[in-house]
GUMITI-804745 format. One record per residue (C-alpha): x, y, z. Coordinates in Angstrom, 3 decimals, m for minus. Example, Ala and Ser with C-alpha at 12.3 -4.5 7.8 and 13.67 -1.06 7.14 Angstrom:
% GUMITI-804745
+----------+----------+----------+
|     east |    north |       up |
+----------+----------+----------+
|   12.300 |   m4.500 |    7.800 |
|   13.670 |   m1.060 |    7.140 |
+----------+----------+----------+
END
This chain:
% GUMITI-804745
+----------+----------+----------+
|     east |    north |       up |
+----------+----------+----------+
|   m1.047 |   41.610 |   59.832 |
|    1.232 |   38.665 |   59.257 |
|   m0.586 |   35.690 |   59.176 |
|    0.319 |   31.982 |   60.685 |
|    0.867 |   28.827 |   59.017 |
|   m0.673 |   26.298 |   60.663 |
|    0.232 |   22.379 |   60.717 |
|   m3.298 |   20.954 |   59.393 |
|   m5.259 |   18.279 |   60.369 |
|   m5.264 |   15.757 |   57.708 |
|   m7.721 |   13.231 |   59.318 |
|  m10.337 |   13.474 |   61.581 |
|   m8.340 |   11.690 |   63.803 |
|   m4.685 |   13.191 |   63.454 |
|   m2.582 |   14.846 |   66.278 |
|    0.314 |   15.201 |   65.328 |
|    2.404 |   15.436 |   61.962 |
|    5.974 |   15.640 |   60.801 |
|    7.227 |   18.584 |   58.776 |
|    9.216 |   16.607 |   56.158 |
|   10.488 |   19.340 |   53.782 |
|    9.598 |   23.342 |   52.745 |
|    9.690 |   23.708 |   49.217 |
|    9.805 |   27.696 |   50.113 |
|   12.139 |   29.716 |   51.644 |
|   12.270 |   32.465 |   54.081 |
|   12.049 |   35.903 |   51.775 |
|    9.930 |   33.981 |   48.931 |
|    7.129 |   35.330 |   47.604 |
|    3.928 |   33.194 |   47.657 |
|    0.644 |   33.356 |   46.845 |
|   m2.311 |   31.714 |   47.780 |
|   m2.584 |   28.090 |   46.376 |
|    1.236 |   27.933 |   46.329 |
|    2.697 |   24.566 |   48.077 |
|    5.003 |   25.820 |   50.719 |
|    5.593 |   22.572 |   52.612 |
|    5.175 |   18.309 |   52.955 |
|    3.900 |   16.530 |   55.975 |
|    4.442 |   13.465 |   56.792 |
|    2.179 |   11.171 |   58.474 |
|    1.979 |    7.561 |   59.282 |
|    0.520 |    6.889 |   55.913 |
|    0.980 |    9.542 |   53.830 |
|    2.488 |   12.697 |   52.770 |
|    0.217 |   15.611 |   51.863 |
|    1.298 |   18.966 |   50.860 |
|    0.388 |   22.542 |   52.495 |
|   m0.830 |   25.344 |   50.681 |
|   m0.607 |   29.039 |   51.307 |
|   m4.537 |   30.615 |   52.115 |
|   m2.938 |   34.129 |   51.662 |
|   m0.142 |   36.039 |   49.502 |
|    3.053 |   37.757 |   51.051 |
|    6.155 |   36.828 |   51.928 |
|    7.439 |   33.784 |   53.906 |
|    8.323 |   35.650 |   56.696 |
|    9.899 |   33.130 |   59.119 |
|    9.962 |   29.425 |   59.008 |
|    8.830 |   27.907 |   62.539 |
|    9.423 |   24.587 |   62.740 |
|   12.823 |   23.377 |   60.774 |
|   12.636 |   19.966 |   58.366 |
|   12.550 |   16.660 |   59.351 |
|   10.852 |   17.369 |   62.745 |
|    8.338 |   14.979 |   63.830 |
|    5.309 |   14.959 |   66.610 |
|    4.135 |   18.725 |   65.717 |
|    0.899 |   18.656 |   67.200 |
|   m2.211 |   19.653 |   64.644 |
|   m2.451 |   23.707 |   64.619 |
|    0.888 |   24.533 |   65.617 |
|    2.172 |   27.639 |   63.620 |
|    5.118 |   25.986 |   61.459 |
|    5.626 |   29.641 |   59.684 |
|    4.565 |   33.243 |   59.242 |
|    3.777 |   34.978 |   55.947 |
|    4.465 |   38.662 |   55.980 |
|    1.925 |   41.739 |   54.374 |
|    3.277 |   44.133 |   52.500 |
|    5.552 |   46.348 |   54.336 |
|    6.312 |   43.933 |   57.075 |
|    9.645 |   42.796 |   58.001 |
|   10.777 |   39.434 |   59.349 |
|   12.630 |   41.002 |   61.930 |
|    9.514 |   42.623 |   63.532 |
|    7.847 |   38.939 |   63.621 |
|    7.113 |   37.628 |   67.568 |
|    6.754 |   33.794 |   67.518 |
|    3.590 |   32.649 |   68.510 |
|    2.572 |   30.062 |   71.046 |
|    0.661 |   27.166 |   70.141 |
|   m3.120 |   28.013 |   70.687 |
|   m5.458 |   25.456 |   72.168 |
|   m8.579 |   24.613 |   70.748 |
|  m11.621 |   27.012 |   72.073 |
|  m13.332 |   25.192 |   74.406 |
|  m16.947 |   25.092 |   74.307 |
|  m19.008 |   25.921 |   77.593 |
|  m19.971 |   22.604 |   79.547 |
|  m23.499 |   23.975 |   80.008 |
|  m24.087 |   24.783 |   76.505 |
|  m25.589 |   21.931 |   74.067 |
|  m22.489 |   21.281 |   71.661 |
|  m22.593 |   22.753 |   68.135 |
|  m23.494 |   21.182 |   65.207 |
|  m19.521 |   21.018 |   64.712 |
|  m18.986 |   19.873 |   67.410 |
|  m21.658 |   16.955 |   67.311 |
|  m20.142 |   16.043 |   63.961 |
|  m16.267 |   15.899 |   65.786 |
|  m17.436 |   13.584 |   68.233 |
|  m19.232 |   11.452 |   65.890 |
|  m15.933 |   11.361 |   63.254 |
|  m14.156 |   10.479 |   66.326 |
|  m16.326 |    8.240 |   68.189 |
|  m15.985 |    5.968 |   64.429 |
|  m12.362 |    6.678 |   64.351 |
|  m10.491 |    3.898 |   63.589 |
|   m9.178 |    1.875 |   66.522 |
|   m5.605 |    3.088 |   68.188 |
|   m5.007 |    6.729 |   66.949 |
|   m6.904 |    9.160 |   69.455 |
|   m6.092 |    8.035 |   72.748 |
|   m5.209 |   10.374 |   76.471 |
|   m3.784 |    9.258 |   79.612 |
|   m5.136 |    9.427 |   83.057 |
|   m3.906 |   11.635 |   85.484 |
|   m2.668 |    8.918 |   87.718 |
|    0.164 |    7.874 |   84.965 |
|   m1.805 |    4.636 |   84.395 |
|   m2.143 |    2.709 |   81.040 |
|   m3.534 |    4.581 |   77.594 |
|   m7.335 |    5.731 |   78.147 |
|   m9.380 |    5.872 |   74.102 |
|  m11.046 |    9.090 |   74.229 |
|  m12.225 |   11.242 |   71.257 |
|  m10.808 |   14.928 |   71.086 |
|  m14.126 |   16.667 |   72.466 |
|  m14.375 |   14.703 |   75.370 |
|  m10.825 |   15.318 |   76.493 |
|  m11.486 |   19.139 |   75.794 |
|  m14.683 |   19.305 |   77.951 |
|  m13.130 |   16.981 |   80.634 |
|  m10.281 |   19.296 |   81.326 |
|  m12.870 |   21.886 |   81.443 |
|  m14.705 |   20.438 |   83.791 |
|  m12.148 |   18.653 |   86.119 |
|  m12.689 |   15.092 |   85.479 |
|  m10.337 |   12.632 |   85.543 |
|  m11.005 |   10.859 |   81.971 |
|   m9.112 |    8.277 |   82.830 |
|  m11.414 |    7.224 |   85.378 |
|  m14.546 |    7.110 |   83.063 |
|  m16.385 |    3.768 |   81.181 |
|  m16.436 |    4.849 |   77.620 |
|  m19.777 |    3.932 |   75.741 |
|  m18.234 |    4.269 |   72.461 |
|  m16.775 |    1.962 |   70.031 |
|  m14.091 |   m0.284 |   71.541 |
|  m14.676 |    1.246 |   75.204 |
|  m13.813 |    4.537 |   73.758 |
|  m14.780 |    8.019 |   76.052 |
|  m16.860 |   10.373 |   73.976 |
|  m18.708 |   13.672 |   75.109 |
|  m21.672 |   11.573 |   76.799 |
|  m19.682 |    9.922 |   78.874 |
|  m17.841 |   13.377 |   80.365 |
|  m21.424 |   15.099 |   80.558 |
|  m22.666 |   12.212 |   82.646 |
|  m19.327 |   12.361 |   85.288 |
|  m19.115 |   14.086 |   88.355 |
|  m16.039 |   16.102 |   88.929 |
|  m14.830 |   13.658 |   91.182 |
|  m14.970 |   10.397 |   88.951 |
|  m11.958 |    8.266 |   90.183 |
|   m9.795 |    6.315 |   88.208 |
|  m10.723 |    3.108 |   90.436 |
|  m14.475 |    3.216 |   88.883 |
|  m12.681 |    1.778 |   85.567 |
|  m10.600 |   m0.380 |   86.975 |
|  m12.965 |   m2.278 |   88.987 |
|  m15.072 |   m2.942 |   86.139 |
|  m12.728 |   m3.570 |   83.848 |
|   m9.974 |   m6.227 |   83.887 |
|   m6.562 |   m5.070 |   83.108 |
|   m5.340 |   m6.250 |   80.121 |
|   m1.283 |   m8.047 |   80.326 |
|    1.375 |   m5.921 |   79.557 |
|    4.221 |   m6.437 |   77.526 |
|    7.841 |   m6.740 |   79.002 |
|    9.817 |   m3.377 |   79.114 |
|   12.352 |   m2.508 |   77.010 |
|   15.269 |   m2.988 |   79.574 |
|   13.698 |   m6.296 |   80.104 |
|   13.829 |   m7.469 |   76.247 |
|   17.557 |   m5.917 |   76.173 |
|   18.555 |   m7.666 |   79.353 |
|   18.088 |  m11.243 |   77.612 |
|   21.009 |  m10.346 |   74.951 |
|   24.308 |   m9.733 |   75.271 |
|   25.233 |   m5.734 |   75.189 |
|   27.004 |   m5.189 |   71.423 |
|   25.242 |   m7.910 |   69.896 |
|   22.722 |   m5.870 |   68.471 |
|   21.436 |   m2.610 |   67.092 |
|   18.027 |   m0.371 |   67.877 |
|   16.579 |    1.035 |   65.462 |
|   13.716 |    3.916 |   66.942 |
|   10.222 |    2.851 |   65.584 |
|    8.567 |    5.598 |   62.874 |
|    5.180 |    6.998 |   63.215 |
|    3.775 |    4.198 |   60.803 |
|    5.309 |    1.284 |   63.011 |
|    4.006 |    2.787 |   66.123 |
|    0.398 |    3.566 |   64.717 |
|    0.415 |   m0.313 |   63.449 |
|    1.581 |   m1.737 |   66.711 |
|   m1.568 |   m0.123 |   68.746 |
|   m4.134 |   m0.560 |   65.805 |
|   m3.203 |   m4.747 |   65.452 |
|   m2.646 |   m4.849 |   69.247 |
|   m6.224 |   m3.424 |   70.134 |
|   m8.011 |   m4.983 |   67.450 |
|   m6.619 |   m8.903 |   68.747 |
|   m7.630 |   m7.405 |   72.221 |
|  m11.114 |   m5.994 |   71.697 |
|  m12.288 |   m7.753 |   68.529 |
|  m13.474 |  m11.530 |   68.781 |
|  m11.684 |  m12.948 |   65.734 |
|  m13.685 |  m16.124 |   63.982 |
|  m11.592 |  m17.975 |   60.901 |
|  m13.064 |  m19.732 |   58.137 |
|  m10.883 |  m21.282 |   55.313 |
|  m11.852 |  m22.677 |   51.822 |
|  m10.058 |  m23.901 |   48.754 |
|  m10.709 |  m22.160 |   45.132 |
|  m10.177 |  m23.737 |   42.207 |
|   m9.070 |  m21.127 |   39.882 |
|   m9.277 |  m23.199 |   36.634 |
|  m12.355 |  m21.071 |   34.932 |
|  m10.847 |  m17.390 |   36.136 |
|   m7.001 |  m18.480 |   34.850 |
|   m8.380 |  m19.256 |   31.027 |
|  m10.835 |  m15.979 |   31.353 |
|   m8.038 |  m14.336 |   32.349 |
|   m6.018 |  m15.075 |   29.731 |
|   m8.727 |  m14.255 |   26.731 |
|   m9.749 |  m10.624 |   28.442 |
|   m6.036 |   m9.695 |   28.686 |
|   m5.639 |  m10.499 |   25.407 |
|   m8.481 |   m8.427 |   24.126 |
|   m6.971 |   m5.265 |   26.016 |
|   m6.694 |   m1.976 |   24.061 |
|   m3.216 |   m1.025 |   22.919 |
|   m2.007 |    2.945 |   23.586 |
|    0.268 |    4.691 |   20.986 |
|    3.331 |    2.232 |   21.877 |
|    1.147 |   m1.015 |   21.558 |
|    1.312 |   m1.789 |   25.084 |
|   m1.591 |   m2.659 |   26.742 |
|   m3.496 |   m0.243 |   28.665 |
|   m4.375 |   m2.664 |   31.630 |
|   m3.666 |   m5.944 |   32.426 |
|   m6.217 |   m7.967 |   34.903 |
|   m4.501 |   m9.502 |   37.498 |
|   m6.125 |  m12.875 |   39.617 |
|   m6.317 |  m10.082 |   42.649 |
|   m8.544 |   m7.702 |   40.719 |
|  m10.885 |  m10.982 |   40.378 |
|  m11.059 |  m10.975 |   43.973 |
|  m11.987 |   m7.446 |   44.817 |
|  m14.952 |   m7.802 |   42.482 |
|  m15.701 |  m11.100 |   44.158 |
|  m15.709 |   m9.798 |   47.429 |
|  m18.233 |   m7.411 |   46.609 |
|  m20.136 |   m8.682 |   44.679 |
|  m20.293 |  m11.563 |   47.442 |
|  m20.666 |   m8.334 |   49.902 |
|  m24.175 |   m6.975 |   47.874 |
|  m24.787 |  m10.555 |   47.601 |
|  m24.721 |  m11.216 |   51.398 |
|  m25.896 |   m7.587 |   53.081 |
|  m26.006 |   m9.087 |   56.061 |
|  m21.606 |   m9.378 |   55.900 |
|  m21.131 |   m5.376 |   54.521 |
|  m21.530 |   m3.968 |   58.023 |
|  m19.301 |   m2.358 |   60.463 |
|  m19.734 |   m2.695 |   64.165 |
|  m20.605 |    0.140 |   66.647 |
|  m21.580 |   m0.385 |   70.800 |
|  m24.851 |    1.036 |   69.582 |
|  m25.842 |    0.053 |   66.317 |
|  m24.816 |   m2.229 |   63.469 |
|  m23.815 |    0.055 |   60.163 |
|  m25.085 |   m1.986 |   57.658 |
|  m23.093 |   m0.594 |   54.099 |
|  m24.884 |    0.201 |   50.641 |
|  m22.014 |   m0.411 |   48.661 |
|  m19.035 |   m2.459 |   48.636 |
|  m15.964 |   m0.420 |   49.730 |
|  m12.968 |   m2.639 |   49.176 |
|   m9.910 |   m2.022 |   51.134 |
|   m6.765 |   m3.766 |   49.490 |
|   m3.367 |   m3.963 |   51.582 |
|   m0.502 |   m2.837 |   50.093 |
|    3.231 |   m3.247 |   51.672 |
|    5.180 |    0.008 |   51.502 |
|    8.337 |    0.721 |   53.236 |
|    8.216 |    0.773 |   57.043 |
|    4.152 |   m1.112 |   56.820 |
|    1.296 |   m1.029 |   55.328 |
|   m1.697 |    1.117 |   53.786 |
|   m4.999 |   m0.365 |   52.577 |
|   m6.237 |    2.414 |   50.091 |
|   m9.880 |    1.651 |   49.024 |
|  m11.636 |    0.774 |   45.799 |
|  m15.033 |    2.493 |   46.271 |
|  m18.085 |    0.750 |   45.021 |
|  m16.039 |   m2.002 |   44.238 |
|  m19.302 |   m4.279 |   43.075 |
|  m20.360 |   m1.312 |   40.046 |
|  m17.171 |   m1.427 |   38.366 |
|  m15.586 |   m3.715 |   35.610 |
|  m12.379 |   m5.308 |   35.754 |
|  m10.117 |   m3.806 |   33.590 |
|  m11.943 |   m0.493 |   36.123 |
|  m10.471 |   m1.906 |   38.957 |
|   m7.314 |   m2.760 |   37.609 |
|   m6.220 |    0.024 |   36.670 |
|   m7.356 |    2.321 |   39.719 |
|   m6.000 |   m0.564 |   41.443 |
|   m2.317 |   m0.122 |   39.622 |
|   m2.603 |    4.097 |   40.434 |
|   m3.621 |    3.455 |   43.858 |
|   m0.974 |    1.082 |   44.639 |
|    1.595 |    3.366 |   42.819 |
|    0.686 |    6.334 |   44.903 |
|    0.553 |    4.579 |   48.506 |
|    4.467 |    3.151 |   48.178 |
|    5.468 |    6.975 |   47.493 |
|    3.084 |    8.182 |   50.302 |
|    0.737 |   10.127 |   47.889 |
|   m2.521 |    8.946 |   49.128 |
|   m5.251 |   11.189 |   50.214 |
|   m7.237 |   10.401 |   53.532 |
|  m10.206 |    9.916 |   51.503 |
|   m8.363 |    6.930 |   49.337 |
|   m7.377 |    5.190 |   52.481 |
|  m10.139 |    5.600 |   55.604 |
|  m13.238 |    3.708 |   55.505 |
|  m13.968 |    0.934 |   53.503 |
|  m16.166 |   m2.176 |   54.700 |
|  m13.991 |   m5.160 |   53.876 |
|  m10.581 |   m5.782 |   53.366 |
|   m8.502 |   m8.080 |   51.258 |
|   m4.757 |   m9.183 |   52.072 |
|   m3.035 |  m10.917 |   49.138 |
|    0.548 |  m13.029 |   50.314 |
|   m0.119 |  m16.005 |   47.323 |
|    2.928 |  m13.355 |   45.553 |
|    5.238 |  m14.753 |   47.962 |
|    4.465 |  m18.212 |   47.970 |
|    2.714 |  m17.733 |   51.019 |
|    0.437 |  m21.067 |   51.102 |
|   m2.291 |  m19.862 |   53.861 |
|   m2.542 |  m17.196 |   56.452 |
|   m5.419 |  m15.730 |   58.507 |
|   m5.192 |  m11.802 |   58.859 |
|   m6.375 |   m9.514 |   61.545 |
|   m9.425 |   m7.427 |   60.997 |
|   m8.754 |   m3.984 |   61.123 |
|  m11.641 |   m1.752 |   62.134 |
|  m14.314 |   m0.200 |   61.303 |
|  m14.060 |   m3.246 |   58.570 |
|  m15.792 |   m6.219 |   59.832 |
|  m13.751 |   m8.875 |   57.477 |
|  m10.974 |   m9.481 |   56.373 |
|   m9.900 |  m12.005 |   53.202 |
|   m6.386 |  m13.683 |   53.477 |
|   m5.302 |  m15.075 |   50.073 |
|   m2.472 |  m17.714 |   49.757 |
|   m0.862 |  m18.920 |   46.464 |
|   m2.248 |  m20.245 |   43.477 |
|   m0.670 |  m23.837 |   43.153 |
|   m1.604 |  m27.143 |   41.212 |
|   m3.254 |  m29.751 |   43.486 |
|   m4.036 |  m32.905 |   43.579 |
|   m8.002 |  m32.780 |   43.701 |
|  m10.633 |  m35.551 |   43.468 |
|  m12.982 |  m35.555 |   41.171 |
|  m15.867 |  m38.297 |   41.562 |
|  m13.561 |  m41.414 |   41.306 |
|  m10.541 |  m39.881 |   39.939 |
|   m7.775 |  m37.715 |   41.017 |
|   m7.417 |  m34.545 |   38.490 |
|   m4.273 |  m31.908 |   38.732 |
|   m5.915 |  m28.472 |   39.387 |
|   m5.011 |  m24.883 |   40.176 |
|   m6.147 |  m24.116 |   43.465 |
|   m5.675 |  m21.558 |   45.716 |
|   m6.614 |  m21.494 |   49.459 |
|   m8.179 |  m18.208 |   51.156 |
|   m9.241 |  m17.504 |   55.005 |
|  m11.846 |  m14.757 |   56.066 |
|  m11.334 |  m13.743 |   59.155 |
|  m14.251 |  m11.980 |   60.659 |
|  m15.529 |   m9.420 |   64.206 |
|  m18.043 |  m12.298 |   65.515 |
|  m19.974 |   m9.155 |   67.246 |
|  m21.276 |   m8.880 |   63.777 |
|  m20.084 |  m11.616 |   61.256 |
|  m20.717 |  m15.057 |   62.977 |
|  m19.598 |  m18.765 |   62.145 |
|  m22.633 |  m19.189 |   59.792 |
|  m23.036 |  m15.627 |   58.160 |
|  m18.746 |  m16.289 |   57.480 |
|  m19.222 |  m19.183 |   55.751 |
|  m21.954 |  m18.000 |   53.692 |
|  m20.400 |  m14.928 |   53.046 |
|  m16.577 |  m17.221 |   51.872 |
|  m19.247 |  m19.377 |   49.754 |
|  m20.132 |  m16.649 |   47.882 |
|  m16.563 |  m15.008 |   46.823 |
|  m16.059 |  m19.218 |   46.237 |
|  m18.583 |  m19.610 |   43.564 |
|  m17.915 |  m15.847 |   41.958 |
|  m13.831 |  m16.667 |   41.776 |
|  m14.755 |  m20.674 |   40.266 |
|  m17.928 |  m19.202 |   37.759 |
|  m16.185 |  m15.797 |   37.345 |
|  m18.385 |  m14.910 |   34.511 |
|  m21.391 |  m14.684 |   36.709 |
|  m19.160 |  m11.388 |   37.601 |
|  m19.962 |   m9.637 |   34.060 |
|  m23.901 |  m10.270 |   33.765 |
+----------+----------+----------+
END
């Protein structure tokens, strides 16, 4: 029987992927394990495997095309004795739906849940009246459609308003989309796009069609400023202590074969082991925020912002506060190295309980960033610069840096913030309470 290729899922929360190149062709052989295609999504590109051996039979869906929703067949691998010419293109299936009566599996419990955390902006329906984007989690959309319900008229109980299966279970056929909207205010819209266009003159510019990473960005930073109740608190660091320590532990680094050395602490490692250290420190910061509970972290899962082309990724350093510097330096380095060429495995980049947002490489002198969920801080770091600074009755030169946390206030308030910023403070100016 030939047997499809399916675009996977490579998130919990991913819909839809594109196919950026086959690295088979129609008529090859493969076997299982073999890599027969890349996809592409908003953050990285992950390669498909073959689960059986045969033939690539046909090749469905044709390189460079984007917005292939999860589980469409993208090829068919042929038995032997099959021909390609005997092979009828499938049609997408839909997920099975379960029965609305029946108490969900533990599967299906364990969807909703990934889901109901997702991270803010990627799973999202519409309501059947053509209104504005309605959060809902994949199950609940599957059940709804069962069942006849308008999901876009439905109060979602999950995080950020989101619909999950509770919410559908607890509708009446009937719900109307007015039941949301006369709770809820509607939030301002932008201006169209004939609107923006309209204010220039026509030739005077050129469009260039957002990607799948600028689109996914746009709704994550848009509904986190919208939902999220930002609070700012900004300190200056004196980085006098960490510059010199610096400077002797680079020196001490091992050599390889070459004599060159095999890592090189930067100031920004310092800060990821500040941060959580500061994070085990104060437990009460290393949460993440959910309608119904507060998820209160064991271990300080770093999330570090890197710039690629098109955006950004924030790949993770995971238990951040166990590992040494020259540790985090160098996972730091592959990380980094990995997310510019789109490498990154979902594991490297979702999750995480804090973030940190570095800009002092580009003379940046102070920023405050947005917090980007299910983190509940974020830490902005400007340059390092020499200062005038007053010391008792005299006015030293000193390197100083400024930094800004921005924090959810659901969770993280004015005080906790500023004792959590202390913290990272006095770990970044005595950074040798960092190694005992």
């Amino acid at each position: 029987m030939p047997v499809n290729v399916l675009m996977p899922a490579l998130s919990p929360t991913m819909e839809k992927g594109k196919l950026a190149k086959w690295l088979k062709k129609e008529g090859d052989t493969v076997k299982s394990g073999d890599v027969l295609a890349e996809i592409e999504t908003d953050k990285a590109t992950m390669e498909v495997e073959a689960v059986d051996e045969g033939t690539l039979g046909k090749v469905l869906v044709a390189e460079g095309t984007d917005d292939v929703p999860v589980n469409t067949p993208i090829a068919v691998i042929l038995g032997e004795g099959e021909k390609a010419g005997d092979v009828v293109v499938p049609k997408p299936k839909a997920a099975p739906h379960p029965s609305p009566s029946a108490t969900p599996s533990p599967q299906a419990r364990k969807e909703e849940k990934q889901s109901s955390l997702a991270p803010a902006g990627e799973v999202a329906a519409r309501s059947a009246d053509g209104g504005g984007r309605v959060f809902a989690s994949p199950l609940a959309r599957r059940i709804a459609r069962q069942k006849g319900i308008d999901i876009g008229g439905l109060l979602g109980s999950g995080p950020h308003g989101r619909i999950i299966l509770k919410d559908v279970e607890n509708a009446k056929p009937d719900a109307a989309p007015a039941a949301k909207a006369a709770t809820a205010p509607a939030l301002s819209q932008p201006p169209s796009d004939d609107a923006v266009l309209k204010l220039f003159e026509p030739g005077s510019y050129d469009l260039v069609p957002h990607d799948g990473m600028r689109k996914i960005i746009a709704r994550r930073l848009v509904e986190s400023k919208q939902t999220i109740p930002h609070f700012y608190v900004s300190v200056d660091v004196t980085l006098e202590n960490l510059v010199a320590l610096r400077e002797r532990l680079n020196l001490h680094a091992p050599k390889d074969k070459d004599q060159k050395p095999l890592w090189k602490i930067s100031v920004n490692d310092f800060i990821i082991k500040a941060m959580a250290m500061a994070l085990i420190k104060v437990p009460e910061a290393n949460v993440s925020w959910t309608e119904s509970a507060m998820v209160k972290h064991r271990h300080a899962d770093i999330g570090v912002a890197v710039s690629i082309p098109g955006g950004l990724i924030t790949p993770i350093v995971r238990k951040a506060e166990t590992k040494g510097l020259s540790q985090i330096s160098i996972e730091m380095k592959d990380l980094a190295a990995r997310a510019r060429v789109k490498k990154l495995k979902p594991e490297e980049y979702n999750g995480g309980s804090a973030a940190v947002s570095n800009l002092g490489m580009m003379n940046v002198k102070n920023f405050a960033a947005i917090v980007n969920p299910p983190h509940a801080t974020i830490l902005a770091i400007g340059t390092g610069e020499r200062r005038p600074v007053v010391r008792g009755n005299d006015i030293v030169i000193e390197q100083q840096m400024t930094m800004t946390l921005s924090t959810d206030h659901r969770c993280v308030d004015g005080a906790l913030g500023a004792e959590f910023i202390g913290a990272i403070k006095a770990y970044l100016e005595e950074p040798g309470l960092m190694l005992v």
